[in-house]
N, C-alpha and C positions, 0 to 999 in steps of 0.2 A: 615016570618022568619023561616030558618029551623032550628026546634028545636026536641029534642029527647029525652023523656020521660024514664028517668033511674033514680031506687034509690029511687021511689018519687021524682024526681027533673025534671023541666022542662031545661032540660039542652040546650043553644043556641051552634051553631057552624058552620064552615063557610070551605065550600071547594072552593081551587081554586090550578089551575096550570095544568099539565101532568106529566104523570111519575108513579115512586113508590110513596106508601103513607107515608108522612112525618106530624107525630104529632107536633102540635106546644101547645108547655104549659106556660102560660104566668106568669109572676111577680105580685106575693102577691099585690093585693090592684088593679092593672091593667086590662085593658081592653085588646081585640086583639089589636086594632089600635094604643094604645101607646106601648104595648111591640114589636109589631112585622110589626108597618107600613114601615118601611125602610127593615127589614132584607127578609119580603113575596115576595116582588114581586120580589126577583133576583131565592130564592127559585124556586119558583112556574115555575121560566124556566124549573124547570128540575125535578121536584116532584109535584105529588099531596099534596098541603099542608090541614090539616085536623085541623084547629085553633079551640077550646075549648075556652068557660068561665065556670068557675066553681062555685061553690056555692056562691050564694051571690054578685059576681062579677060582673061587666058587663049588659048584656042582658037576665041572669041568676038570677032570683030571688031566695031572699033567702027562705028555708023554715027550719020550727021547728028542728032546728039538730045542733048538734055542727059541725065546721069544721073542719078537722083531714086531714091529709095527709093519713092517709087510706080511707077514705070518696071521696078524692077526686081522688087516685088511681082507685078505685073500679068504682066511677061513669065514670070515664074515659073509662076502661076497656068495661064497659056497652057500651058506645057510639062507639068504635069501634066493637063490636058485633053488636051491632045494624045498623053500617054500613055496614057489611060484610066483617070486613077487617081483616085478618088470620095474618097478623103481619106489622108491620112500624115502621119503624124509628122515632128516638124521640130526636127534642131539649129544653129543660125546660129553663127555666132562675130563676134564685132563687126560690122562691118557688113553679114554676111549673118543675125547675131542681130536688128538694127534692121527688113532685109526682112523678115524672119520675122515679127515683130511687126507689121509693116502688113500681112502678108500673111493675120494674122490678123483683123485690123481688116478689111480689103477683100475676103477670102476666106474667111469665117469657115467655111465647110462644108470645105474644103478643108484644114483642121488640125486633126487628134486631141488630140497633147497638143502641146508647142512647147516646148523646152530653148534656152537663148541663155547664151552666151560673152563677158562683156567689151563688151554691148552699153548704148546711153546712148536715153534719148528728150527726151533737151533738150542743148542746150549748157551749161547749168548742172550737169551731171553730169559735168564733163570739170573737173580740175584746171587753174586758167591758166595755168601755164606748155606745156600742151598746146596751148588754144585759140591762144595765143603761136607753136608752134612751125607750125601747122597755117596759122597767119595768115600766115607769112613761110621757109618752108621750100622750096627748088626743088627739082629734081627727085634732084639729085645729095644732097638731104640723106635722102634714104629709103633705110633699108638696101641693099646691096648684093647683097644676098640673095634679097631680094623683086626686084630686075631681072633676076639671073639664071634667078629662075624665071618670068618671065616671057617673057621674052627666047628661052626654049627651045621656049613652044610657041606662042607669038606667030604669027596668020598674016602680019601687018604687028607691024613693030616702031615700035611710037608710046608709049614710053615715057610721054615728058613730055607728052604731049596726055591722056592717061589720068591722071597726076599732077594740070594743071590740072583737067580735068572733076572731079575728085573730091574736089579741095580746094573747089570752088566748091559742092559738094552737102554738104560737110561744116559750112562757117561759118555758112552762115547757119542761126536758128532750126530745130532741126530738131523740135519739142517738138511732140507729139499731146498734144490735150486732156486732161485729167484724166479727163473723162466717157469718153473714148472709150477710155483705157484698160481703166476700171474695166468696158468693154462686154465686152472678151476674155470668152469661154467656154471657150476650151481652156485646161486647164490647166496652167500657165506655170512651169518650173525657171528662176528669174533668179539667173544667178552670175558673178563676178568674181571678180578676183586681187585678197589684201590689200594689193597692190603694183599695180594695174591702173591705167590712162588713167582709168579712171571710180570719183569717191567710193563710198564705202561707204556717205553716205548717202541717196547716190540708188537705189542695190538694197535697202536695206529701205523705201527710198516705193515703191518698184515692187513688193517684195511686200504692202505696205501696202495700196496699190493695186489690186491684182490678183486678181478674185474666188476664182480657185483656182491662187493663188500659192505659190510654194516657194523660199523661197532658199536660196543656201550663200555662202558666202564663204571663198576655198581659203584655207590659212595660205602663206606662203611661194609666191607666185605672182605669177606679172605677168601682163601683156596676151598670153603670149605659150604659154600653157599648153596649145593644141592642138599644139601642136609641139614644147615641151618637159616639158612634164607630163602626158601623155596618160594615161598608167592613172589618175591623178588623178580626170580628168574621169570615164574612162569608171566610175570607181567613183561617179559619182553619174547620169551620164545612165544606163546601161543600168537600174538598181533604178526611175529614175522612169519610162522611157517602160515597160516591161515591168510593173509593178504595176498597180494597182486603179486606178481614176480616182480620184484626190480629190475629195473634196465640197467646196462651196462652205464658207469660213470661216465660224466664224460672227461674227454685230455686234461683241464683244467684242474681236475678231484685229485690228478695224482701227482705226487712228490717226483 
């Protein structure tokens, strides 16, 4: 399996396709093949995709560390040095949209443009009967779905050690400064489902925010639209990471 020694972590990850290099950052609690088995192979016509599991995830063992979205930025980071790659394009989907966004923050050479899925940068972007289920939910209350794929490429199977570690990285505060948002230079596709875990009006403050912001807002979608609405998506990521760079907004565009 190739795997890549960063961080202390034996980190797994998977290249496939031609092209430029395109990061794929998967969904809290997910494998590659459940967040990204439909959306890779249209990718992969036309980029190098470079799919990640992260701490605990996957093919990725856990070890002695809490899990942080700086942790998982930073180890990411690592793995593209270690592959030699001076910068790529990045899709995340919720919690691997959230890395992707520190990853821009803490790696800013390291990302072209940055596309993000159903991602939040505060806990006041999550509806409360979420923050509710996320406060008091055990292991057995997360899809079924998502264990079984995990369960299959698991090299230890630690379910609910992975369930705790990432509910504890989810409640609390998770909100980057305003300023530090508004620092992004790459430019940012922020989109969610009109049915998604995160307000609608925290994606137009993020495109508000965002010196060369873009958003969408899918009709008819939830949280869950790399897996069940994929030509959706790729009908908006492939036109933005393949187009022109956008220019900075101008004074006007923002709130």
């Amino acid at each position: 399996m190739p795997i890549a020694s960063v961080n202390g972590l034996e980190m797994y990850y998977e290249i496939e396709g031609a092209g430029p290099p395109l990061l794929l950052l998967h969904g809290g609690l997910t494998t590659i093949e459940y967040s990204f088995e439909k959306l890779r192979p249209k990718l992969a016509q036309r980029w190098t995709t470079i799919a990640v599991e992260q701490q605990a995830h996957g093919r990725t063992a856990d070890i002695d560390r809490e899990i942080t979205y700086d942790y998982m930025a930073d180890d990411t980071a690592a793995l593209l040095r270690h592959l030699n790659v001076a910068q790529a394009d990045v899709f995340g989907w919720s919690d691997g949209g959230n890395t992707g966004i520190q990853l821009a923050l803490r790696h800013p050479d390291l990302v072209r443009k940055l596309a993000v899925f159903g991602s939040f940068c505060s806990m006041e972007a999550l509806y409360p009967h979420i923050i509710e289920f996320f406060a008091t939910a055990t292991a057995d209350d997360f899809g079924a779905d998502l264990k079984e794929a995990y369960e299959k490429v698991a090299p230890r199977k630690e379910w609910t050690r992975l369930i705790d570690k990432t509910k504890v990285m989810t409640l609390p505060d998770t909100s980057w400064s305003r300023d530090k948002l508004k620092s992004i230079s790459a430019p940012t596709l922020f989109m969610i489902g009109d049915d998604d875990i995160v307000k609608p009006e925290h994606a137009v403050d993020m495109f508000r925010l965002l010196p060369k912001g873009q958003l969408a807002i899918l009709p008819g979608t939830n949280h869950f639209a790399p897996v069940y609405k994929p030509d959706l998506l790729l009908s908006l990521i492939e036109p933005f990471l393949a187009g022109p760079m956008p220019k900075v907004k101008t004074a006007a565009s923002f709130g």
